[in-house]
MARTI-182666 format. One line per 10 residues: number of its first residue (from 0); their letters; for each residue x, y, z of N, C-alpha, C. Coordinates in steps of 0.05 Angstrom, whole numbers, plus 5000, padded with zeros to 4 digits. Atoms other than C-alpha are relative to their C-alpha. Layout:
<recs>
NUM> A> X/Y/Z/X/Y/Z/X/Y/Z  ...
</recs>
This chain:
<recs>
0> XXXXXXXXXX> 5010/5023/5016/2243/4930/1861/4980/4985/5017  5027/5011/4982/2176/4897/1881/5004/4969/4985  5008/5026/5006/2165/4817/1883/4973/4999/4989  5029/5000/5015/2094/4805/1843/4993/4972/5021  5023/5011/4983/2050/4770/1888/4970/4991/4984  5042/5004/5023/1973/4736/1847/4991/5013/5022  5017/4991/4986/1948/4759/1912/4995/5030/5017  5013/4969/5001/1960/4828/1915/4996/5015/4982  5007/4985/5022/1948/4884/1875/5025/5017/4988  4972/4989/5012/2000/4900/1820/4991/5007/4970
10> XXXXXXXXXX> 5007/4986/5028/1995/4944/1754/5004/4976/4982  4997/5018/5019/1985/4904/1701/5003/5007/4973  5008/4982/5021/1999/4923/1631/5007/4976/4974  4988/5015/5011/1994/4900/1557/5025/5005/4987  4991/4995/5034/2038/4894/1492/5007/5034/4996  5005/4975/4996/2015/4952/1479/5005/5028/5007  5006/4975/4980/2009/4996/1533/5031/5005/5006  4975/5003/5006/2082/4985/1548/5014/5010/4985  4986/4986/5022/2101/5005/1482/5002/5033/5007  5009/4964/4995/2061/5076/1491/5014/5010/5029
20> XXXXXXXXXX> 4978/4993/4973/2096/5074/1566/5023/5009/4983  4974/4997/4996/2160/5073/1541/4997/5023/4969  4993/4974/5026/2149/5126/1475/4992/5026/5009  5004/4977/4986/2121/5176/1527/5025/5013/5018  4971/4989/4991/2181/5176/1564/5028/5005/4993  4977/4983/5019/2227/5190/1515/4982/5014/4980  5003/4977/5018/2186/5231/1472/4978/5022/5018  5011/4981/4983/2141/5274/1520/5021/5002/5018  4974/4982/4978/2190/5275/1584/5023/5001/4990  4968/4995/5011/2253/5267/1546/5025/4989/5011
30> XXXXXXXXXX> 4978/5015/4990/2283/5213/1578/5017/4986/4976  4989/5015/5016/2342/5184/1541/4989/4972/4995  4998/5020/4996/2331/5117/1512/5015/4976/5017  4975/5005/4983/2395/5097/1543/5002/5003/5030  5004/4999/4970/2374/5123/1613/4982/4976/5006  5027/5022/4991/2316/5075/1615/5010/4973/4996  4983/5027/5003/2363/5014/1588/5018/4998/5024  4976/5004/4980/2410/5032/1637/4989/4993/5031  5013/5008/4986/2362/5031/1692/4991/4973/5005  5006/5013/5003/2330/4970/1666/5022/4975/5008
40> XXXXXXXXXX> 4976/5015/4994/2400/4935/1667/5009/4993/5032  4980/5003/4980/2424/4950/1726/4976/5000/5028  5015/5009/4990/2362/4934/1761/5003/4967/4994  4995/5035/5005/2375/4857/1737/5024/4989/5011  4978/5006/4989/2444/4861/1763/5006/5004/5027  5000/5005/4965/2429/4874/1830/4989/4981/5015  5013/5033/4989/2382/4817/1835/5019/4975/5002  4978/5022/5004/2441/4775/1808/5018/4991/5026  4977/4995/4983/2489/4799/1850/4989/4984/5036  5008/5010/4980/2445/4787/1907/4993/4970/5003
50> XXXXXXXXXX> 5009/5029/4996/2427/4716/1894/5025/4986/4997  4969/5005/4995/2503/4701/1888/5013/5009/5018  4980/4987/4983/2529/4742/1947/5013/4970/5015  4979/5017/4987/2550/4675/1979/5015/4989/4977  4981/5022/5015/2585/4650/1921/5028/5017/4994  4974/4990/5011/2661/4665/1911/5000/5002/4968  4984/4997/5021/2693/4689/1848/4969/4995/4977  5025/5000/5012/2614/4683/1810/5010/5002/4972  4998/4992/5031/2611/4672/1736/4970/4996/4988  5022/4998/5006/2552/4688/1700/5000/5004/4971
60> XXXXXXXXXX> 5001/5005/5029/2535/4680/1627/4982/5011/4988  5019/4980/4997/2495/4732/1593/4988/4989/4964  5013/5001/5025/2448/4719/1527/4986/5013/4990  5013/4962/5011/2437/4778/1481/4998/4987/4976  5009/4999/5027/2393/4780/1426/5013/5024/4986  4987/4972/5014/2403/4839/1372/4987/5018/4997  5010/4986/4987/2358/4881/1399/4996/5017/5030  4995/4987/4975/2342/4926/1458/5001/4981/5019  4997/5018/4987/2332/4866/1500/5031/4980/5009  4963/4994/4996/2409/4853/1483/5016/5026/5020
70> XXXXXXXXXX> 4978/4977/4989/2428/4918/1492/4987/5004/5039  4997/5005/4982/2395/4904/1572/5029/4990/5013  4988/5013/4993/2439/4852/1576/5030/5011/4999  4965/4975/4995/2509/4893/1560/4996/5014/5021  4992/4975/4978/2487/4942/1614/5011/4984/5032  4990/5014/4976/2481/4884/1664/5024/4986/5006  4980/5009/4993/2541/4854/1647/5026/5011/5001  4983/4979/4995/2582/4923/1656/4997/5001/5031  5009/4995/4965/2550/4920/1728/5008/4982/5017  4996/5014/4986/2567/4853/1743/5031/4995/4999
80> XXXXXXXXXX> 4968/5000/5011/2639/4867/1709/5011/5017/5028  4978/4979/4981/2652/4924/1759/4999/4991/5025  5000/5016/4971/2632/4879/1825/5016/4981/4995  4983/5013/5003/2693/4839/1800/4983/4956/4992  5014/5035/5008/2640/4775/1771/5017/4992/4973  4986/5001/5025/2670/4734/1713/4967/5002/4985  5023/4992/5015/2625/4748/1657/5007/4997/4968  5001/5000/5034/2609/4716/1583/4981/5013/4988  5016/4980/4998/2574/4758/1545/4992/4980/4962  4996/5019/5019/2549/4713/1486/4971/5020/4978
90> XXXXXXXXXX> 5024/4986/5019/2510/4757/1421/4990/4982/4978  5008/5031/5021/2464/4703/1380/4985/5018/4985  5003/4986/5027/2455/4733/1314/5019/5018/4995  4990/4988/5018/2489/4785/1267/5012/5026/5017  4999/4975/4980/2526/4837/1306/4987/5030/4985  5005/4987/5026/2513/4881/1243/4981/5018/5009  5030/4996/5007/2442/4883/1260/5002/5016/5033  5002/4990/4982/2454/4914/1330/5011/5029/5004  5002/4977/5009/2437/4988/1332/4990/5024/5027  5012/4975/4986/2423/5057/1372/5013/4993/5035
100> XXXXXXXXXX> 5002/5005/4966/2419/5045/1454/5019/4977/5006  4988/5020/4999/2439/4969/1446/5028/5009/4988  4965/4999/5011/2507/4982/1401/5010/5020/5025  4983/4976/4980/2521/5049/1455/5009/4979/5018  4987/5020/4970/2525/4993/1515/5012/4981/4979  4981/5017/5006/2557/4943/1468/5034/5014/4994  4975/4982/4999/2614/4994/1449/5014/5002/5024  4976/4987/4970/2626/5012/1523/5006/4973/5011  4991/5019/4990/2630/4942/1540/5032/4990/4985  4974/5010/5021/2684/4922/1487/5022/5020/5002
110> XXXXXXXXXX> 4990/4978/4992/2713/4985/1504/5021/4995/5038  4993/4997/4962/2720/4966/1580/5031/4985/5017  4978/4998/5000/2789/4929/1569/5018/5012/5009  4989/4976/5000/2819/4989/1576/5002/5000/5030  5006/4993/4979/2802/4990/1640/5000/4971/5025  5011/5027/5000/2794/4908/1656/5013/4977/4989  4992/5018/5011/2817/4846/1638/4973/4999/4970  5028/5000/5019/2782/4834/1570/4974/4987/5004  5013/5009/5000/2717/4822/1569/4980/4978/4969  5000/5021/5025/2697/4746/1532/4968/5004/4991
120> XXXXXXXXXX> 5031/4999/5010/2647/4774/1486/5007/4975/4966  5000/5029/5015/2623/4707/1438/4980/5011/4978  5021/4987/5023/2590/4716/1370/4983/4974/4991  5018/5024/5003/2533/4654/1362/4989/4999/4975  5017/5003/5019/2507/4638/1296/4978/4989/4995  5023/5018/4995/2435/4610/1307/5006/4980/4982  5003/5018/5016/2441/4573/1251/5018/4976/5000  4982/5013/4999/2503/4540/1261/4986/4972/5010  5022/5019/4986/2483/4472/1266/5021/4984/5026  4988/5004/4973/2540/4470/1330/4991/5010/5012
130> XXXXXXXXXX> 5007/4981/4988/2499/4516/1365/5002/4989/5025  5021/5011/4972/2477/4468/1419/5034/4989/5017  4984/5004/4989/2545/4450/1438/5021/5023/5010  4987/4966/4993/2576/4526/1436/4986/5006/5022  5014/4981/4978/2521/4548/1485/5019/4975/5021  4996/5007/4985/2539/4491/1525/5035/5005/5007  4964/4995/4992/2622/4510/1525/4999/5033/5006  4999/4973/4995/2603/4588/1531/4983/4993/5030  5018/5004/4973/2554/4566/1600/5023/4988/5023  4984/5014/4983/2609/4518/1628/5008/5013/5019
140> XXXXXXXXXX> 4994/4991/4975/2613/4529/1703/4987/5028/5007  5019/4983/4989/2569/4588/1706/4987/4995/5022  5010/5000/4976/2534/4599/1766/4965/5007/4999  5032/4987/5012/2474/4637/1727/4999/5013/4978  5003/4989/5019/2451/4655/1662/4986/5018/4994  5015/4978/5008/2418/4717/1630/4975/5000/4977  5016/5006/5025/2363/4701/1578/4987/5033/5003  4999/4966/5006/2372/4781/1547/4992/4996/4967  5007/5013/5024/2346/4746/1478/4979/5018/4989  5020/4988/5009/2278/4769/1461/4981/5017/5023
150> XXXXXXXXXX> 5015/4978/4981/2229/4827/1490/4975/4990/4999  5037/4999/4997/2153/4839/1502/4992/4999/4972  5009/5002/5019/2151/4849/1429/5004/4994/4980  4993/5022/5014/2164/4786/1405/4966/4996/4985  5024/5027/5001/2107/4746/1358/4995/4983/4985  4995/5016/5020/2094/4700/1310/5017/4977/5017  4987/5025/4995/2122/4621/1317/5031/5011/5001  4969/4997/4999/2203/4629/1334/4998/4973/4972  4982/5014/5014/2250/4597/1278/4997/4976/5013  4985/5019/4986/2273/4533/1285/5028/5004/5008
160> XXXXXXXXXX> 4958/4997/5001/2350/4557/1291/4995/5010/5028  5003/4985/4978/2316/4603/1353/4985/4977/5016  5018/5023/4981/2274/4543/1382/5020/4982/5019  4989/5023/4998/2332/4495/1381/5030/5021/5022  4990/4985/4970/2370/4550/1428/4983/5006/5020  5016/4999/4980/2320/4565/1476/5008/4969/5013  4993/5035/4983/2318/4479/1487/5022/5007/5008  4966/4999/4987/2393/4484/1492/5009/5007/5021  4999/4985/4985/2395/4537/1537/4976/4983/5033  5015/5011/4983/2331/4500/1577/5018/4975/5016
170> XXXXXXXXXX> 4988/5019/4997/2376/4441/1580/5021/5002/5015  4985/5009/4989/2427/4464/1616/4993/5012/5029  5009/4996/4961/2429/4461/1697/5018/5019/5003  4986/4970/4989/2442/4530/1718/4972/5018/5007  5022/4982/4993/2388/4580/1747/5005/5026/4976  4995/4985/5027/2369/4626/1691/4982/5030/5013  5025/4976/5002/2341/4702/1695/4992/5015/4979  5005/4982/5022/2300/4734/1642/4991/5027/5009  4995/4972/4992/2309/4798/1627/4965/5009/4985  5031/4992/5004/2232/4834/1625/4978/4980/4998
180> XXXXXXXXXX> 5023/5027/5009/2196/4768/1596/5024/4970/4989  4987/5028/5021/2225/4690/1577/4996/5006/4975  4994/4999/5023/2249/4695/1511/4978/4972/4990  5017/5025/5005/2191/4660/1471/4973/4999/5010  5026/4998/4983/2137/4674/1518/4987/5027/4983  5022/4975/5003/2077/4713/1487/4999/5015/5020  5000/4968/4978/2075/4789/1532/4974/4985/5010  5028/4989/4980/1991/4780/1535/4983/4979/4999  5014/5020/4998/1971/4708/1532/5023/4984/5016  4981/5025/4979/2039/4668/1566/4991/4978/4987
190> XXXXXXXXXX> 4993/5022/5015/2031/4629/1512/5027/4992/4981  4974/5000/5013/2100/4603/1476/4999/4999/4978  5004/5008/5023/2112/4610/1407/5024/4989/4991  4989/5035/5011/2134/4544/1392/5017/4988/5029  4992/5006/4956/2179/4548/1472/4999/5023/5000  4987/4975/4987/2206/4590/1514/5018/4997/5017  4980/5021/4973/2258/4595/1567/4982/5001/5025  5004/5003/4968/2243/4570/1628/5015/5006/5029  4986/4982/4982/2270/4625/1682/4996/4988/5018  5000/5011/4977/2284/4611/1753/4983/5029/5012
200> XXXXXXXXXX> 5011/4965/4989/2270/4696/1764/4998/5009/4968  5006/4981/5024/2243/4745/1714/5000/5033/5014  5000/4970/4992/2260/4824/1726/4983/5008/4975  5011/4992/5026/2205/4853/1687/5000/5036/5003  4990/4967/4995/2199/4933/1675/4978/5020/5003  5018/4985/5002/2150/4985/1687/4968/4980/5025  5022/5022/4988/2093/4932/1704/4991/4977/5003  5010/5030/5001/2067/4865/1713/4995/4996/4972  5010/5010/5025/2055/4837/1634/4981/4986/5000  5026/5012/5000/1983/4814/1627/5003/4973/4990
210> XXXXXXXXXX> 5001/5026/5003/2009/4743/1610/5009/4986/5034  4985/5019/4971/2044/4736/1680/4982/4991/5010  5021/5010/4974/1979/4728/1715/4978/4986/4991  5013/5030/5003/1958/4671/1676/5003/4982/5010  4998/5030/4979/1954/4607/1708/5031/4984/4990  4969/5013/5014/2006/4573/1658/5025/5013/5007  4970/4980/4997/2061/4629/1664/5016/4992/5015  4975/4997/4989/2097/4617/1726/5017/4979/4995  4983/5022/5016/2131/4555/1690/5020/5008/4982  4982/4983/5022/2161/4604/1647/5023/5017/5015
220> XXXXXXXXXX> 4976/4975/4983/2179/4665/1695/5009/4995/5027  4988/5006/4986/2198/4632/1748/4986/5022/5033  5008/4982/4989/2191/4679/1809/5001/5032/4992  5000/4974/5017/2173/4755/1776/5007/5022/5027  5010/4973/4985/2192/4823/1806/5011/5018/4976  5010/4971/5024/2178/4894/1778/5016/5024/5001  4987/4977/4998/2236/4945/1773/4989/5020/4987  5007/4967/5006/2233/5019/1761/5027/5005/4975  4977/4995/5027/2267/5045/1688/4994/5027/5014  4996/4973/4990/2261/5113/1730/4983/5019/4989
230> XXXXXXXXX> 5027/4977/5017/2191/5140/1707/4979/4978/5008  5015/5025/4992/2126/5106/1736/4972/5004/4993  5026/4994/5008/2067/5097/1707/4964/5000/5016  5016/4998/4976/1997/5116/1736/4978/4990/4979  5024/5030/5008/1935/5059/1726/4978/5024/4984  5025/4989/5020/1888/5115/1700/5007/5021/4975  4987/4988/5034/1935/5141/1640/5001/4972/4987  5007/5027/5017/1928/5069/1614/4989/5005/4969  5011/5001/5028/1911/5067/1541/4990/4967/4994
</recs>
């Protein structure tokens, strides 16, 4: 995993390009989807781990959207389950709606019982108009949160039911890491639609996101580095 540096030279990619990254490597090399989530994950949980190694008994609070960007966040919090961390694992929206790669890691987590003290997975209703006080009793005493919410290919203005969690979430004092991009943050301008969270670290995937190395951004991503989903892309296959 590489730190991103403005002043050296680091792949940059958009929207886009990203997308075509990641449909070449599962449909030309034939990487599982699930390998590359799993990678992705457990690339975020090593950073964790490491920015907590002085803290005893670590609790960390994980926020999954209902998408792949979720299903990150289950892998990391299987990773931070088996280094003995406590771990909430909080899904905001419809579990219903969570499918393929994401449900496989949500299964094995709910699954992990078996094996574990249970793990406190929380079901959030954006809309609920308690929202802002649930996040704050699902965060209590955390050490560090997961913003696993939204991906690179987010766009359009967020809800208000999604706005008024992001604040929430902004609001409370705890060091936050987003998983690939702040939830809310445009991928290729680092502009917010309507916020965003405001990360302390951002693990992003493949490559730098052509919004990071706007001037505004690092308000968003906090300090960025660039893990490997285990396939690497080369600057003159760019589309």
């Amino acid at each position: 995993m590489k730190k991103y540096s403005p002043d050296k030279k680091h792949l940059v990619m958009t929207r886009e390009q990203v997308r075509a990254f990641d449909s070449r490597a599962i449909n030309q090399l034939g990487i599982p989807g699930a390998v590359l989530m799993e990678n992705a994950g457990r690339s975020c949980a090593e950073l964790i781990k490491e920015k907590l190694a002085d803290i005893p008994k670590p609790k960390v609070c994980i926020f999954c959207g209902t998408g792949n960007n979720g299903g990150d966040g289950y892998v990391i919090a299987r990773h931070l389950l088996n280094d003995s961390f406590k771990v909430t694992v909080v899904i905001i929206g419809d579990r219903e709606k969570i499918k393929d790669d994401a449900l496989t890691n949500l299964n094995i987590l709910e699954k992990m019982d078996q094996f574990m003290p249970q793990v406190p997975i929380q079901q959030l209703d954006p809309h609920s108009p308690h929202a802002n006080d649930k996040i704050e009793t699902f965060a209590k005493d955390s050490h560090f949160l997961v913003d696993a919410i939204f991906g690179t290919g987010l766009t359009g203005q967020l809800k208000d039911e999604y706005l008024n969690i992001i604040q929430s979430i902004n609001k409370l004092n705890c060091p936050v890491l987003a998983v690939d991009i702040p939830s809310g943050l445009d991928c290729d301008t680092a502009v917010p639609l309507g916020d965003a969270i405001k990360a302390d670290y951002t693990v992003t995937f493949v490559a730098v996101k052509k919004g990071f190395t706007l001037e505004n951004a690092n308000q968003y991503t906090g300090q960025i580095f660039i893990a490997s989903i285990g396939v690497e892309p080369k600057e003159e296959n760019l589309i």
